[in-house]
C-alpha positions in Angstrom: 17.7 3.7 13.8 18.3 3.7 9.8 15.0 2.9 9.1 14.1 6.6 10.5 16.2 8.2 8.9 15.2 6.7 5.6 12.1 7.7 7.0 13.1 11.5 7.1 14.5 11.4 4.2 11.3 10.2 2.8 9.9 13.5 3.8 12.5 15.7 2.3 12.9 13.9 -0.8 8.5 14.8 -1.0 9.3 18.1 -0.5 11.5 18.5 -2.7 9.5 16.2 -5.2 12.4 14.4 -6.0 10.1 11.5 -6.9 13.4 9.2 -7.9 15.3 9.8 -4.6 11.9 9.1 -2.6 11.6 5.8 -4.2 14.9 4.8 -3.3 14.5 5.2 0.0 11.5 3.6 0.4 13.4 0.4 -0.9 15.7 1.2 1.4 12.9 1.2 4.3 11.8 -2.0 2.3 14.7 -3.8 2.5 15.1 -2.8 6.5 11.6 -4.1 7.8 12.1 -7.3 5.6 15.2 -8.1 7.4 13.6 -7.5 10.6 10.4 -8.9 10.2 8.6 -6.2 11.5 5.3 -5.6 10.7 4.8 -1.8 11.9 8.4 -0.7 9.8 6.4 -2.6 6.8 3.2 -1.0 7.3 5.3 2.5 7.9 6.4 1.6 4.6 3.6 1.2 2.7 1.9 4.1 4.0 5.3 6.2 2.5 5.0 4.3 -0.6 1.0 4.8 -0.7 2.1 9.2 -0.5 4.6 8.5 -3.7 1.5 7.0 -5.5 -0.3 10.1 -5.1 2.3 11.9 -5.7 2.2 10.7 -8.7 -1.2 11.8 -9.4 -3.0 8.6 -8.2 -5.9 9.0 -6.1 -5.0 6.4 -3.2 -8.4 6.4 -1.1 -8.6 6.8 2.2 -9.8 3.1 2.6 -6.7 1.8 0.9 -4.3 4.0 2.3 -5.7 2.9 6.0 -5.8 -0.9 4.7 -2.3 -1.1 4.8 -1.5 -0.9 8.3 -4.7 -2.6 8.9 -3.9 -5.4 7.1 -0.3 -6.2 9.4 -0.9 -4.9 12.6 -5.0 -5.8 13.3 -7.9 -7.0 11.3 -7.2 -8.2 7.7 -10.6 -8.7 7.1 -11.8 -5.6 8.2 -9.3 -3.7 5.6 -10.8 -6.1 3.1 -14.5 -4.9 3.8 -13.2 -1.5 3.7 -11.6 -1.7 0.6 -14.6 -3.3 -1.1 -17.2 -0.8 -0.1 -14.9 1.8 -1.7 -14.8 -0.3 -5.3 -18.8 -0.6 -4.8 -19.2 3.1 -4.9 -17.6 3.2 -8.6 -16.0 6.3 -7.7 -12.7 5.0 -8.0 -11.1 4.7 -11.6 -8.2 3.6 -13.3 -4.8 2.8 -11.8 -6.4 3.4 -7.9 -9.0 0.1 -9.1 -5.6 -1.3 -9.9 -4.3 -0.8 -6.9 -7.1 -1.0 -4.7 -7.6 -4.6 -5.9 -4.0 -5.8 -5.2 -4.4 -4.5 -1.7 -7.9 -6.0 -1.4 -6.2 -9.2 -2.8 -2.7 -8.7 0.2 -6.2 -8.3 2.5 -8.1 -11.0 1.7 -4.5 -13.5 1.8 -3.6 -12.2 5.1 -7.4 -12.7 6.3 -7.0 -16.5 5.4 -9.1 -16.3 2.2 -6.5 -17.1 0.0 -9.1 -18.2 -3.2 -10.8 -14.8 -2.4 -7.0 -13.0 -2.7 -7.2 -14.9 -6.4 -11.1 -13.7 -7.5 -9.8 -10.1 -6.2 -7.1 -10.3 -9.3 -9.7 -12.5 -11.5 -8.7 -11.7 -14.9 -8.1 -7.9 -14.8 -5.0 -7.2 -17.0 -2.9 -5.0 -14.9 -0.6 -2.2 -16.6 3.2 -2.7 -15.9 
């Protein structure tokens, strides 16, 4: 299947830190669970994408990184509450609060709270 061997490629290109090849073909896996629809390839994804983040020397938490497949293949709301006793031990700082709120936000949408996906973002200004 293409989507696995994007998938190993994934693995070489962090081996061989080439951090522009790796994202590539994560868009790559991207593209090929979007045109599927399938939920485990898109978590699968986001778990590769979560290792490029810390890669890039971005703490991704244990409760995030977990949220992700959480969030499309079980409980939504469960990833939420994860995520949000992490924030409320204010060990987490910087871009993995950024982050960490954009996946409690995906969490709280897919959980059916859609104004709680909104209060997540509030009125943080996010870096680009």
């Amino acid at each position: 299947m293409a989507f696995d061997l994007h998938a190993r490629r994934v693995a070489i290109h962090g081996m061989l830190d080439d951090r522009e090849a790796w994202r590539l073909e994560l868009e790559a896996m991207a593209s090929i669970a979007a045109s599927l629809g399938d939920a485990a390839l898109h978590a699968r994804t986001l778990a590769a994408r979560a290792e490029l983040l810390s890669a890039r020397f971005l703490r991704v938490t244990l409760a995030t990184y977990m949220a992700h497949p959480e969030i499309f293949l079980s409980d939504p709301v469960a990833a939420a509450r994860s995520i949000e006793r992490e924030l409320a031990t204010g060990e987490s700082k910087g871009l993995d609060v950024e982050y960490m709120m954009s996946v409690l936000a995906l969490a709280r949408l897919h959980g059916g709270d859609p104004e709680g996906a909104l209060a997540a973002l509030g009125d943080r200004a996010f870096r680009e």
